[in-house]
N, CA, C and O atoms as a printed pandas DataFrame, in Angstrom:
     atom_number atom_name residue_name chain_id  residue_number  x_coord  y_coord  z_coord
0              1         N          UNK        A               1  220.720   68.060 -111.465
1              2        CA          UNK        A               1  220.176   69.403 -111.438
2              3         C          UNK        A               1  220.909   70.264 -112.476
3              4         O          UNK        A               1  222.138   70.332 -112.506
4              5         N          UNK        A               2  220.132   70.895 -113.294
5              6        CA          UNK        A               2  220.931   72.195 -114.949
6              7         C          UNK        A               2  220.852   73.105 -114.050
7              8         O          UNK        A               2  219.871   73.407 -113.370
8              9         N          UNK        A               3  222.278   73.710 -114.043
9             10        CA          UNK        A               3  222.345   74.856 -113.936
10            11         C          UNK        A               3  222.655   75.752 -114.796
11            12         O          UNK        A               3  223.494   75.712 -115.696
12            13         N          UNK        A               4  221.504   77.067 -114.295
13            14        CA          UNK        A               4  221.981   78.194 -115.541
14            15         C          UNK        A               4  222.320   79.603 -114.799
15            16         O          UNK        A               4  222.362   79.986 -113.630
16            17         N          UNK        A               5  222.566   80.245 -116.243
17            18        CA          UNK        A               5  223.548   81.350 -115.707
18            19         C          UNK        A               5  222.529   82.071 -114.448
19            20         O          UNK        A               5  221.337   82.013 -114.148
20            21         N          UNK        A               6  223.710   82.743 -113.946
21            22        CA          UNK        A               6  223.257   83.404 -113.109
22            23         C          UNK        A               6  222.238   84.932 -113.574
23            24         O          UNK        A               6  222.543   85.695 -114.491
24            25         N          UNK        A               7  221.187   85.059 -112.800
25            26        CA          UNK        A               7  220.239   86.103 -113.510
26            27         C          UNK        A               7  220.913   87.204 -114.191
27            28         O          UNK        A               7  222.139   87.143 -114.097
28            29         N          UNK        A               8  220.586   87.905 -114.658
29            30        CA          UNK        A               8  220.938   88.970 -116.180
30            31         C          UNK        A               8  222.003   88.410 -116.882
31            32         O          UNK        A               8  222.249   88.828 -118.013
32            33         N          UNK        A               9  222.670   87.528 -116.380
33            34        CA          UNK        A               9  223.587   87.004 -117.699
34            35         C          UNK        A               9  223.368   85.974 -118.584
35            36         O          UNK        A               9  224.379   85.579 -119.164
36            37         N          UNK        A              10  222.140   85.330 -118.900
37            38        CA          UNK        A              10  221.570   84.714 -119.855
38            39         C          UNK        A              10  221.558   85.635 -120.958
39            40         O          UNK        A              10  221.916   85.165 -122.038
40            41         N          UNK        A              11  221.107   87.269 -120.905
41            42        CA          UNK        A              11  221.665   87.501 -122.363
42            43         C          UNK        A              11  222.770   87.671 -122.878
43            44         O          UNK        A              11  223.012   87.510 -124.075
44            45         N          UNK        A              12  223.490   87.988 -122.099
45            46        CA          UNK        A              12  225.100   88.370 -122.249
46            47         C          UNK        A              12  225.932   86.985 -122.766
47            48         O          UNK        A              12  226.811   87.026 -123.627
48            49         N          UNK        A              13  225.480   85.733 -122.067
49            50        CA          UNK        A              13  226.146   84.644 -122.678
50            51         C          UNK        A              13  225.318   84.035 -124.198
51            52         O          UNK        A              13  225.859   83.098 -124.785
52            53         N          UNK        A              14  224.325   84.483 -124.625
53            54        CA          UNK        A              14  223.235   84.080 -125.737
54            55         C          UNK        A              14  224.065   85.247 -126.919
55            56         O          UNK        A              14  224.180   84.930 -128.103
56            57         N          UNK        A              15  224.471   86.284 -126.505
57            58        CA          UNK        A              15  224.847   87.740 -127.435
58            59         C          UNK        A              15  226.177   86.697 -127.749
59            60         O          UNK        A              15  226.318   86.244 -128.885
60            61         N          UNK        A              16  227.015   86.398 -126.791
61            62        CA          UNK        A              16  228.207   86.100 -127.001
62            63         C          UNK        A              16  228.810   84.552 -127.559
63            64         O          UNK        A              16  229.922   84.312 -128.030
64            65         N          UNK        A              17  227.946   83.849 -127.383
65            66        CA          UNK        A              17  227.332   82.603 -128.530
66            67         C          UNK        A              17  227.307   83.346 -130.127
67            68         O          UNK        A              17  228.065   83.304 -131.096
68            69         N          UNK        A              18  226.158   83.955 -129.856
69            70        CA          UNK        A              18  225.692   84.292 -131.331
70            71         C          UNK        A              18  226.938   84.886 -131.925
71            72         O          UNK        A              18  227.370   84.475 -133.003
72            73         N          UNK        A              19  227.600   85.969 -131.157
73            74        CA          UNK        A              19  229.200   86.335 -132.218
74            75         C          UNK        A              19  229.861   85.862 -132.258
75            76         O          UNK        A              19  230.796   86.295 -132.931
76            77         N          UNK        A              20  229.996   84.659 -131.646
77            78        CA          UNK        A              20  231.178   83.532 -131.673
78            79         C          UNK        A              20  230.855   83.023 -133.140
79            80         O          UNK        A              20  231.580   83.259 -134.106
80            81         N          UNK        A              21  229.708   82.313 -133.185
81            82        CA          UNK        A              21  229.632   81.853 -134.069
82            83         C          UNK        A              21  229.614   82.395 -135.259
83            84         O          UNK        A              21  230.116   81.789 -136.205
84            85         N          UNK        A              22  229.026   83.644 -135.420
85            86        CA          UNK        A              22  229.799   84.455 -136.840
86            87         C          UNK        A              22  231.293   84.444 -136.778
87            88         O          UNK        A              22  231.898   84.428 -137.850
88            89         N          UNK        A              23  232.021   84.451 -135.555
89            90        CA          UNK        A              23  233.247   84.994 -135.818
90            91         C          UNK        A              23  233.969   83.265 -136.265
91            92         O          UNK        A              23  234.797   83.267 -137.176
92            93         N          UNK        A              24  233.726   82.320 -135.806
93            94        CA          UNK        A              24  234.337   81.355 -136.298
94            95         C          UNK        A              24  233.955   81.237 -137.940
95            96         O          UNK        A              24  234.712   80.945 -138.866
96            97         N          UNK        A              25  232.331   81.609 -137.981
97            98        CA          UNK        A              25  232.002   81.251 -139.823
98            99         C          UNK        A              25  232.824   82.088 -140.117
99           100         O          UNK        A              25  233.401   81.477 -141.016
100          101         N          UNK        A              26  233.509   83.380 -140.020
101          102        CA          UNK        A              26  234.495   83.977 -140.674
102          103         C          UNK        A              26  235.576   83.835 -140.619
103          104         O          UNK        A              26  236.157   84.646 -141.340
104          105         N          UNK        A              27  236.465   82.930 -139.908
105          106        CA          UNK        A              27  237.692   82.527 -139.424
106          107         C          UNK        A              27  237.501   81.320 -140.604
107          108         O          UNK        A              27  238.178   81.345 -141.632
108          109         N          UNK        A              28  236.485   80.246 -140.329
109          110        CA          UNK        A              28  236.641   79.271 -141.416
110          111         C          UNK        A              28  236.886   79.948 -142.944
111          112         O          UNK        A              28  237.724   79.835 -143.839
112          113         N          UNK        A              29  235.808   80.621 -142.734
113          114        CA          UNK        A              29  235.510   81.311 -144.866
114          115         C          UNK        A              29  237.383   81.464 -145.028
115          116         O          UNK        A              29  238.069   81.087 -145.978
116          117         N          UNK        A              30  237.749   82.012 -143.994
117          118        CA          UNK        A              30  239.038   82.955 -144.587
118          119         C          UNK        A              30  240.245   81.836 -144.279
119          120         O          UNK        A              30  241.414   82.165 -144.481
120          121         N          UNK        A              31  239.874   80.338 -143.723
121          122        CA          UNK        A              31  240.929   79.256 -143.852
122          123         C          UNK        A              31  241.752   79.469 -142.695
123          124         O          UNK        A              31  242.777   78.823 -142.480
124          125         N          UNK        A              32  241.270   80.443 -141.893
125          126        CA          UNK        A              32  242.262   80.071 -141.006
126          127         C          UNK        A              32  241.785   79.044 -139.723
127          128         O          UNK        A              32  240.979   79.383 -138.857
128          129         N          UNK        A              33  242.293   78.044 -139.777
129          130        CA          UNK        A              33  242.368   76.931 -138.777
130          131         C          UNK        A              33  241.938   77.381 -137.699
131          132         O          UNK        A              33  240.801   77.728 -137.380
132          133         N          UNK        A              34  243.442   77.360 -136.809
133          134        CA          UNK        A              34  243.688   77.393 -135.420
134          135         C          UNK        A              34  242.549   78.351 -134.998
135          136         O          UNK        A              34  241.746   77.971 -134.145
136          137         N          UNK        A              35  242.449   79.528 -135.536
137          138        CA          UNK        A              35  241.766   80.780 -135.465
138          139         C          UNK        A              35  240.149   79.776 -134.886
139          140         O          UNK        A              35  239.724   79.498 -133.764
140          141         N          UNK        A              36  239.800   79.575 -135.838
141          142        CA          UNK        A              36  238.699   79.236 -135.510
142          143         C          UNK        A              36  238.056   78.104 -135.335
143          144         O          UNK        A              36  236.846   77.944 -135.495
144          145         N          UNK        A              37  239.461   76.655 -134.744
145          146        CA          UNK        A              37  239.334   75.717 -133.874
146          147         C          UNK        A              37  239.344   76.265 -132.466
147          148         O          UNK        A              37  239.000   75.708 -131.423
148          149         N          UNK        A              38  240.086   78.177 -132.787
149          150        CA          UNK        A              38  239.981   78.128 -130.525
150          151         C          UNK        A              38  238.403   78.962 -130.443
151          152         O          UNK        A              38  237.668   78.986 -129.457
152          153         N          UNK        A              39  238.148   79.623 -131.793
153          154        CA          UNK        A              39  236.701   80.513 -131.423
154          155         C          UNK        A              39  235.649   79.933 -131.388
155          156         O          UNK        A              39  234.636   80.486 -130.958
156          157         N          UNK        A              40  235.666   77.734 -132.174
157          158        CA          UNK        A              40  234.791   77.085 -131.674
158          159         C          UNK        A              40  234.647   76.628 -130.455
159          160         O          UNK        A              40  233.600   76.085 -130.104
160          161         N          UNK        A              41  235.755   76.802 -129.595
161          162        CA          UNK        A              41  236.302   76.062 -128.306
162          163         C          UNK        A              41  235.160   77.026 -127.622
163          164         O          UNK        A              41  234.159   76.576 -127.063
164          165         N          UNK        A              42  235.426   78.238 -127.737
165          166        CA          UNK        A              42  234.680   79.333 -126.645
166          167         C          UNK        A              42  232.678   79.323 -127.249
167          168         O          UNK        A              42  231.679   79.811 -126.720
168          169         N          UNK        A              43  232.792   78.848 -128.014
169          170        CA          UNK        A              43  231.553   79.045 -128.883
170          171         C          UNK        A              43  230.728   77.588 -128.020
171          172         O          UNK        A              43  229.623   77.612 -127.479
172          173         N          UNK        A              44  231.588   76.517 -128.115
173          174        CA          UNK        A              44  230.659   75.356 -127.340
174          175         C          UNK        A              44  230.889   75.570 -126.071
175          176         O          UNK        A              44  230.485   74.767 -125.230
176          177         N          UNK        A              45  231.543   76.637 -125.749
177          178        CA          UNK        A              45  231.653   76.395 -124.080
178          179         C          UNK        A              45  230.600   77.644 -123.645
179          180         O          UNK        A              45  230.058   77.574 -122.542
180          181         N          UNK        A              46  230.353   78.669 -124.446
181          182        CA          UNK        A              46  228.849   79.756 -124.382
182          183         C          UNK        A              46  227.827   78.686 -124.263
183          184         O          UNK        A              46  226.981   78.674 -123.368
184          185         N          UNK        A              47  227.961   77.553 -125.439
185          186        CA          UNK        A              47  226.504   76.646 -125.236
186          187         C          UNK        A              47  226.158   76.120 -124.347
187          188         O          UNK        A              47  225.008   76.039 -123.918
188          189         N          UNK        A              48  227.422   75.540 -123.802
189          190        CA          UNK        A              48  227.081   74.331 -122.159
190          191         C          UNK        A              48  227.020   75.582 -121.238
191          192         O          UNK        A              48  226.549   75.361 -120.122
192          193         N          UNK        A              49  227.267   76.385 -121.405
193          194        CA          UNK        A              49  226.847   77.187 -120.075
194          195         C          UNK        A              49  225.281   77.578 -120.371
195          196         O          UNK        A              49  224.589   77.273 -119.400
196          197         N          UNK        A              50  224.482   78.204 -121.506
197          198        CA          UNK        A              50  223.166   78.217 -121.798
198          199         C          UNK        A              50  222.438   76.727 -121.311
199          200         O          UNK        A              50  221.464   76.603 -120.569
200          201         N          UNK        A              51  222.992   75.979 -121.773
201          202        CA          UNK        A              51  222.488   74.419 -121.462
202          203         C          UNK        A              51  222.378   73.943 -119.946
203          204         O          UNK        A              51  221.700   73.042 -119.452
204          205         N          UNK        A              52  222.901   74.471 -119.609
205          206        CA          UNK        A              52  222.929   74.475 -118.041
206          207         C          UNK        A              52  224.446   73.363 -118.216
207          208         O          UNK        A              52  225.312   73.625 -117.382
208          209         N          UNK        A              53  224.643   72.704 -118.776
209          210        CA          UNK        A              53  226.268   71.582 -118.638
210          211         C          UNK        A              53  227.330   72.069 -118.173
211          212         O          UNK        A              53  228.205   71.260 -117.862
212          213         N          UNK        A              54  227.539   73.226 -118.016
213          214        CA          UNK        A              54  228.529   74.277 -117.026
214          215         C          UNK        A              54  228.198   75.161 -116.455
215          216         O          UNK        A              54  227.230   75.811 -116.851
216          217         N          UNK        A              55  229.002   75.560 -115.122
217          218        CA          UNK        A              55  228.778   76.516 -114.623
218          219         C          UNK        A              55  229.345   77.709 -115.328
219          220         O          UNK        A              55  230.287   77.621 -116.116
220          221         N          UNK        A              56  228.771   78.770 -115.032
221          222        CA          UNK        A              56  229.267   79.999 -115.748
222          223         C          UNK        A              56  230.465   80.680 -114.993
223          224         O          UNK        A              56  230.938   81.693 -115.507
224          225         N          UNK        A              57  230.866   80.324 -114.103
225          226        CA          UNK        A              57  232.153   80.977 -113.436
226          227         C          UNK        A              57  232.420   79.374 -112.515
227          228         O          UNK        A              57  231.598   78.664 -111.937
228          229         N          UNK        A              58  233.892   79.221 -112.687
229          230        CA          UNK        A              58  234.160   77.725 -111.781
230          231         C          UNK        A              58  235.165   78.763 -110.792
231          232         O          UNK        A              58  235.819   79.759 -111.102
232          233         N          UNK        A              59  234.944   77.951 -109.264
233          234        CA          UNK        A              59  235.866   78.738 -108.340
234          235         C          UNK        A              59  237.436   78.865 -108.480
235          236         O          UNK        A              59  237.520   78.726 -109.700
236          237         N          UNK        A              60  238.375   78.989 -108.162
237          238        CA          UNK        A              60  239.753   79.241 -107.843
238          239         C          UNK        A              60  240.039   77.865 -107.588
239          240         O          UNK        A              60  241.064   77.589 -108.212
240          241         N          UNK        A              61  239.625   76.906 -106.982
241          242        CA          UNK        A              61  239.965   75.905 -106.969
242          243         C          UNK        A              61  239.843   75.102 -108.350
243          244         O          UNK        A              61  240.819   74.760 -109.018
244          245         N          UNK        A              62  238.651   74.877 -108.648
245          246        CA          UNK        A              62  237.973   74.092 -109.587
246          247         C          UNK        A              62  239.116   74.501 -110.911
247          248         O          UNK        A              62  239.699   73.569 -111.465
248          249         N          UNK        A              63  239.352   75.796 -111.312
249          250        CA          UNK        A              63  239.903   76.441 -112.539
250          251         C          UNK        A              63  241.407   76.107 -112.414
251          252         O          UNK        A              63  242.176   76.127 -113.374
252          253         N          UNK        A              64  241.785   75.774 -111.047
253          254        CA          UNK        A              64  243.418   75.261 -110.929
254          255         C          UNK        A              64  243.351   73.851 -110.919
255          256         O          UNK        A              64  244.480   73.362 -110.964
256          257         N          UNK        A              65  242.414   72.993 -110.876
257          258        CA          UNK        A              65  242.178   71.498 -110.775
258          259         C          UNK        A              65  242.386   71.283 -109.856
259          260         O          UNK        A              65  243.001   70.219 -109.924
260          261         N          UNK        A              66  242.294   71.623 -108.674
261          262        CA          UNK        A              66  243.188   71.188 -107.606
262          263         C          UNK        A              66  241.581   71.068 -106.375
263          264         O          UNK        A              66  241.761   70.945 -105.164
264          265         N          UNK        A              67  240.842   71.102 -106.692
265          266        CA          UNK        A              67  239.305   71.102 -106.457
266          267         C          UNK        A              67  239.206   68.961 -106.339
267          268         O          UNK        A              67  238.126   68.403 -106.147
């Protein structure tokens, strides 16, 4: 079963995709690495949550591993 975001936040996570990904094309242009190996990190993790492949909030357990 895909799960997706929870109602009204499909645009909020689609807005925040889309500036990720400018903000990493500008982190690359300007060479900085790390910068924008962690703003791709958040950029594929906006996608799997659109994709339904994550949940958009994991509980207190789940986020400590201890789930």
């Amino acid at each position: 079963m895909r799960r997706t975001p929870e109602k009204g936040h499909g645009d909020t996570v689609a807005y925040l995709h889309a500036m990720l990904g400018e903000l990493r094309d500008m982190a690359e242009a300007e060479r900085f690495d790390m910068l924008a190996y962690l703003i791709d990190m958040a950029y594929t993790e906006a996608g799997d949550i659109i994709r339904g492949r994550r949940p958009s909030r994991l509980g207190k357990q789940e986020r400590n591993g201890t789930a």
